[in-house]
C-alpha positions in Angstrom: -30.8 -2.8 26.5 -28.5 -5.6 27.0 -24.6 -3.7 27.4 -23.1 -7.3 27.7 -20.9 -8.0 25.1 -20.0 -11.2 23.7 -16.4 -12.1 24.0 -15.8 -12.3 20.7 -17.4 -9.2 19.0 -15.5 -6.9 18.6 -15.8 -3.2 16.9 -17.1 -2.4 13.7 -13.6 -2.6 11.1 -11.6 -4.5 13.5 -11.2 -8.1 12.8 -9.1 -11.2 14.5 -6.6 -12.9 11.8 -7.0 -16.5 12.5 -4.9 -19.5 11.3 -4.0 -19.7 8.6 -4.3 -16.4 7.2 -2.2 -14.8 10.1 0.6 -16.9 8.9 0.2 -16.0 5.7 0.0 -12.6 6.0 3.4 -12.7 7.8 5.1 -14.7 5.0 3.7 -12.3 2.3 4.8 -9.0 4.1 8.5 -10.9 4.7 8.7 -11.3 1.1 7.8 -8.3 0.3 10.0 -6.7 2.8 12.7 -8.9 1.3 12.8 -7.5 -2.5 12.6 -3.6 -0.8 15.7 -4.3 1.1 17.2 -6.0 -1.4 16.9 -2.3 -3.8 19.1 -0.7 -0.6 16.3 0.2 1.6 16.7 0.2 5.1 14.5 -0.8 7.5 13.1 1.3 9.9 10.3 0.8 12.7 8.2 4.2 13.9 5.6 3.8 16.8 2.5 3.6 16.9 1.8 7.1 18.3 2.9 10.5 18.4 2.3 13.8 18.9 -0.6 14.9 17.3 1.5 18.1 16.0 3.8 15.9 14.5 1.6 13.5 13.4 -0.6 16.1 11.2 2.2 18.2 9.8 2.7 18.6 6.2 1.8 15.2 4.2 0.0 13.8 7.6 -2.4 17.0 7.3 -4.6 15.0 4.9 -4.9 12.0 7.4 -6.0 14.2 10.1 -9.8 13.2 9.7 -8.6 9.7 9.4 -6.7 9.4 13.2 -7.4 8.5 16.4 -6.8 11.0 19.2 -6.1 10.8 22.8 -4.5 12.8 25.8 -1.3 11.4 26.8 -1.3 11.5 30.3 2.5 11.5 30.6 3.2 14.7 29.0 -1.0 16.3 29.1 -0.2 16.7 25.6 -2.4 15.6 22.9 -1.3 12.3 20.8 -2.6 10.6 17.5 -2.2 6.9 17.0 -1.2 6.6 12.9 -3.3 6.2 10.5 -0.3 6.4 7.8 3.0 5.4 8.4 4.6 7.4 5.3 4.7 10.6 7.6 6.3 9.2 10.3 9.2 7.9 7.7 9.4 11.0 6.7 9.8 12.7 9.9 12.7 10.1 10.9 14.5 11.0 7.5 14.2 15.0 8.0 15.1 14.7 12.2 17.1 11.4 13.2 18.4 10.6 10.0 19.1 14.3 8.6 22.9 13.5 8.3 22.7 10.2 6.5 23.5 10.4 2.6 20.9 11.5 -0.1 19.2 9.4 -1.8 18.0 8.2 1.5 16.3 4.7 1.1 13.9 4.1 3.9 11.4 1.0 4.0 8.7 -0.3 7.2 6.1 -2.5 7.8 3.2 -2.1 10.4 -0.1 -1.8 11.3 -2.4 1.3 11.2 -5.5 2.3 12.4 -8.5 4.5 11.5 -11.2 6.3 12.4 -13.7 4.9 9.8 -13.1 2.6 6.7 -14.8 3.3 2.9 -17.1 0.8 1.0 -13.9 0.0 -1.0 -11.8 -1.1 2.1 -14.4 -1.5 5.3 -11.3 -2.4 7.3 -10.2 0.3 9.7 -7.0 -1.4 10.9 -4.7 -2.6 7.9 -1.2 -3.2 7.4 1.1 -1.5 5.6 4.3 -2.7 4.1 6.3 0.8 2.2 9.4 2.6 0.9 10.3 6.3 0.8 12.9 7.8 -1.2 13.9 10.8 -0.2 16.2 13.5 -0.9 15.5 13.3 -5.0 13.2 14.8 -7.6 14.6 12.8 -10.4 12.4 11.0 -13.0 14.4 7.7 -12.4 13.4 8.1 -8.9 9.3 7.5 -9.7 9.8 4.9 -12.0 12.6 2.8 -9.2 9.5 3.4 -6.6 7.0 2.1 -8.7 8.7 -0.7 -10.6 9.8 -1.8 -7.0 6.1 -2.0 -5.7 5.6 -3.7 -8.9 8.5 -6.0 -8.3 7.1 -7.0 -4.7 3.5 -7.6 -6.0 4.6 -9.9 -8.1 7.3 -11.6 -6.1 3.8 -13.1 -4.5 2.6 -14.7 -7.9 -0.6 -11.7 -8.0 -1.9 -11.8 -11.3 -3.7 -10.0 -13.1 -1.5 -6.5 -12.2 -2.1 -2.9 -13.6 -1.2 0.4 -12.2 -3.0 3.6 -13.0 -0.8 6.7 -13.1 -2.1 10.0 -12.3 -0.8 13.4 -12.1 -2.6 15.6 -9.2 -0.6 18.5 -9.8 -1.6 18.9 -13.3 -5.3 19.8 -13.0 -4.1 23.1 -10.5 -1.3 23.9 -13.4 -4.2 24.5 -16.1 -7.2 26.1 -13.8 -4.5 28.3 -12.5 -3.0 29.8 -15.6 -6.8 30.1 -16.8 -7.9 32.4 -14.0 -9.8 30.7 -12.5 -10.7 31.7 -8.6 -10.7 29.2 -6.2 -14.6 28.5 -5.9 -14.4 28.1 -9.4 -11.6 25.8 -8.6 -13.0 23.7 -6.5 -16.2 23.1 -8.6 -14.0 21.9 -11.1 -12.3 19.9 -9.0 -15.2 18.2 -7.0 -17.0 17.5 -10.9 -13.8 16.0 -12.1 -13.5 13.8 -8.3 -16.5 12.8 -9.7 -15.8 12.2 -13.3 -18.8 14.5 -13.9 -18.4 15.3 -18.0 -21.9 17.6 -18.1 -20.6 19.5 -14.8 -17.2 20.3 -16.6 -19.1 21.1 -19.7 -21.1 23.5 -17.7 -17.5 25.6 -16.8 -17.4 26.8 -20.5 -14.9 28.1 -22.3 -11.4 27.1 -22.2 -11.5 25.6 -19.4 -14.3 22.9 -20.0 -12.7 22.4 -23.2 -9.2 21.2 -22.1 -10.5 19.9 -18.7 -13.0 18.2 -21.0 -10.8 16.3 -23.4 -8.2 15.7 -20.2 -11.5 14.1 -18.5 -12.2 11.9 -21.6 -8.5 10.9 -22.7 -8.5 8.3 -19.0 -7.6 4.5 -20.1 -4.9 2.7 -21.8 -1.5 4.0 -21.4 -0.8 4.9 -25.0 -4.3 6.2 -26.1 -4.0 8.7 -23.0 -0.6 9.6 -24.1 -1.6 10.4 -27.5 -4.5 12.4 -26.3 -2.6 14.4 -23.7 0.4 15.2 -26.1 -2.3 17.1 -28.6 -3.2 19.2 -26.0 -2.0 23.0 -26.1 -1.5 23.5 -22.3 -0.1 26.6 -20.4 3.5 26.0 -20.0 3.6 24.9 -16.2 1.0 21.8 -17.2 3.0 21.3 -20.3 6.1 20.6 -17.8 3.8 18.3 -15.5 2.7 16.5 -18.9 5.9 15.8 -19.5 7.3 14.3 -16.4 4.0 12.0 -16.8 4.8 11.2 -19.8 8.3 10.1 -19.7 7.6 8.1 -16.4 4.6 6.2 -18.3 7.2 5.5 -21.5 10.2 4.3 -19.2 7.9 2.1 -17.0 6.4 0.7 -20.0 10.2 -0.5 -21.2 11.4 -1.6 -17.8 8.5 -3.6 -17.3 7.0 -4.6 -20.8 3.9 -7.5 -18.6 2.6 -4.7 -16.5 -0.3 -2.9 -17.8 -0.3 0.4 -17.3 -3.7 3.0 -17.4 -3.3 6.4 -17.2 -5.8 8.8 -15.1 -4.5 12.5 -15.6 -7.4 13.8 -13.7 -7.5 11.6 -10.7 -7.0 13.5 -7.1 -8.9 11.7 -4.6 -6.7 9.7 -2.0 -3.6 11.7 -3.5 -4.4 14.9 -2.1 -0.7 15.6 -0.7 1.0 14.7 -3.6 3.0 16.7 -5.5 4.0 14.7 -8.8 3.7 11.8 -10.8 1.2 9.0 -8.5 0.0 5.4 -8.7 -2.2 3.1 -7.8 -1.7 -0.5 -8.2 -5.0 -3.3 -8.7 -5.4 -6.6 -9.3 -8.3 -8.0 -11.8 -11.0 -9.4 -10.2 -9.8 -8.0 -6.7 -11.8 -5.7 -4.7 -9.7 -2.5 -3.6 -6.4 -1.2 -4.3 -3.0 -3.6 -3.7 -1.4 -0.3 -2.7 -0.2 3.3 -4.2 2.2 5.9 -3.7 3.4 8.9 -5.4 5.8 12.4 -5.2 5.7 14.3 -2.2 7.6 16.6 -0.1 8.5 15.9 3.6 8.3 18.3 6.4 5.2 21.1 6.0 5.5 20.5 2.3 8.8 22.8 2.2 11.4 20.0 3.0 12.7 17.4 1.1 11.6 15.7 -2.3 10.3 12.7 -1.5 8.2 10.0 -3.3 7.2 6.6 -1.7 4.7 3.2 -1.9 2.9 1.8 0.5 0.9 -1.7 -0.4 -2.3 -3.0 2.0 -1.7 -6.7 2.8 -5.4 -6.9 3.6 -6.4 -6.2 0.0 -3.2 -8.9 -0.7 -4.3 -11.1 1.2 -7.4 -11.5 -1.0 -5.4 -11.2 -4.5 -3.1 -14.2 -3.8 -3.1 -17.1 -5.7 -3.6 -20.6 -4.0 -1.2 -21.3 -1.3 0.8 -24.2 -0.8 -0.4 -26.3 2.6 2.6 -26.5 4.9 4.0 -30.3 5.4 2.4 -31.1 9.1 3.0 -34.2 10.6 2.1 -35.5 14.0 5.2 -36.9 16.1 3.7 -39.1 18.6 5.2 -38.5 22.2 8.1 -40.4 23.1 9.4 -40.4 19.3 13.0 -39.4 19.1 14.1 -35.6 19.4 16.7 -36.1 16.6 14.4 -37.2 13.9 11.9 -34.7 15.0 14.5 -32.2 14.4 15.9 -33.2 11.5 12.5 -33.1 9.8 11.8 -29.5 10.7 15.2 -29.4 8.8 13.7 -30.8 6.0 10.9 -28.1 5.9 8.4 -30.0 8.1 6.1 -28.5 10.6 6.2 -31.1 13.4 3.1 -31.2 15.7 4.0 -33.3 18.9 2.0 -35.6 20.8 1.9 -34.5 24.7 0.4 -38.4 25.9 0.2 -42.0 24.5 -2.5 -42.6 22.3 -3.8 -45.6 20.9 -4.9 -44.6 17.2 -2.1 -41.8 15.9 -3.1 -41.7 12.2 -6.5 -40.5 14.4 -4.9 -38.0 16.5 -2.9 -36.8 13.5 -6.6 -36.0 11.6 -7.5 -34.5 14.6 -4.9 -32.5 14.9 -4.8 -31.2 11.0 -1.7 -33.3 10.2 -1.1 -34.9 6.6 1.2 -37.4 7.8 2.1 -38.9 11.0 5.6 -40.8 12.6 6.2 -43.8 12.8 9.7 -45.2 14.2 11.6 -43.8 11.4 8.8 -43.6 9.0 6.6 -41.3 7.3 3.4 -42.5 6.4 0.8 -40.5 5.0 -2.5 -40.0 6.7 -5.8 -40.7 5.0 
């Protein structure tokens, strides 16, 4: 076996970002960091590794299979490199930040890393670009989150935008009041994971009836709604119904283009969440822009909490066409000024280092649409 590696290969989910797409992908996470800051959140910037304690408390427990671990030889204590960054947020917002005034607006941008990637998204390092707000269990607080994830999609001209809403809470509000033991539970759980109708079927009783017709009412936003309001739940779920329901008809108003599906069974990916959830797609786009959802900080006893957090690799693939940048070649010895003022102008200028006797062929070779001449512009064909 040959153990020399190429220089160039590199390990399975990890990827370089070459030009141009690297600068793209720094544009589209500006603008999207942009219209969070511009809603009041604050930036804030966590690194990229902590203590593995820390790292897999409360929220970060259902990441734990998802993160990298390593001894930090500093302290001999045992570190995690983050696989999520909406833990770490939250841990600034309950420790450094404790003080500051609720609502707290928090928002970040970085890159993550993990253990193994899914045949939806392959990529094990992806970056993330979120907002938490914390400190507030209010309904106008889901719908700001998720109109503002909306807001930022479309501030990058994606078309073809849904969100599907789910409720992971609700599903545990109706097997509990039933009786149900926790095997039973989890059978239930694992055939509606798997939108398994016979398996639910199989349950009997009440429980595979309202599971049933919960399992069956997924789709449109107002044929779900209409299915879920018929339903004669146990008071709990009827609360959790509620909350869904209201989000759905306020999002609906705010943000009358966006379609909206509804998924009051969905759990997988949403595991720590404690309320009303999203997921945001893009037709004709593999994998999900980004989603988010109600939560609570610390070990799941602190703070109310609900945040977004969107994928620019999945982004990446549902932008439209982007403009080419204006690059010109300015042959060496051209004047400073000009070459300046034209950067001004919104001008990438690409400088010739030695004489040469054909520019317009230096500026093809060099990717340049136009070239300098004197004073001139003059287009390169």
């Amino acid at each position: 076996m040959n153990d020399s590696l190429h220089p160039a290969l590199l390990p399975l989910g990890l990827s370089d970002l070459l030009p141009p797409e690297a600068a793209v992908e720094a544009r589209v996470v500006a603008a999207m960091m942009a219209v969070l800051e511009s809603h009041g959140y604050e930036r804030v910037k966590p690194p990229l590794m902590e203590f593995e304690e820390n790292l897999l408390s409360g929220a970060g427990a259902a990441m734990a299979k998802e993160t990298f671990r390593l001894m930090d030889p500093v302290s001999q204590r045992m570190i995690g490199l983050r696989a999520d960054m909406t833990t770490q947020v939250a841990r600034i917002a309950t420790t450094r930040l404790r003080d500051a005034a609720r609502p707290l607006r928090l928002c970040y941008a970085g890159q993550v890393l993990r253990v193994k990637g899914s045949q939806l998204r392959p990529e094990r390092q992806v970056g993330q670009v979120g907002a938490e707000l914390i400190g507030t269990d209010s309904v106008a607080a889901d719908l700001e989150v998720v109109a503002l994830a909306a807001e930022a999609l479309q501030a990058l001209g994606i078309e073809g935008l849904s969100v599907d809403l789910t409720l992971p809470t609700l599903v545990p509000a109706i097997t509990s009041a039933l009786g149900l033991d926790a095997k039973e539970q989890d059978r239930l759980r694992a055939a509606l994971d798997h939108k398994d109708a016979a398996a639910v079927a199989a349950v009997g009783g009440r429980p595979a009836e309202v599971l049933g017709k919960l399992l069956a009412s997924a789709g449109v936003a107002a044929t779900t709604l209409k299915a879920l309001k018929a339903l004669d739940l146990p008071p709990a779920a009827a609360e959790e119904r509620a909350r869904l329901v209201d989000v759905t008809n306020r999002l609906g108003a705010a943000l009358p283009g966006l379609v909206i599906t509804v998924d009051p069974v969905e759990n997988r990916g949403l595991e720590y969440h404690t309320g009303v959830s999203f997921t945001f797609y893009a037709r004709g786009v593999r994998g999900e822009l980004g989603r988010g959802g109600r939560y609570r900080t610390g070990n799941g006893e602190g703070e109310p909490a609900t945040g977004l957090t969107l994928y620019t690799d999945t982004i990446l693939r549902a932008l439209p066409p982007q403009k080419r940048l204006r690059r010109i070649y300015v042959p060496a010895g051209s004047d400073a000024a000009t070459a300046k003022r034209l950067r001004s102008e919104g001008w990438v200028t690409v400088a010739g280092l030695e004489a040469v006797r054909d520019s317009a062929a230096e500026a093809r070779r060099l990717d340049c649409g136009h070239r300098l001449e004197g004073e001139t512009i003059l287009p390169v064909s």
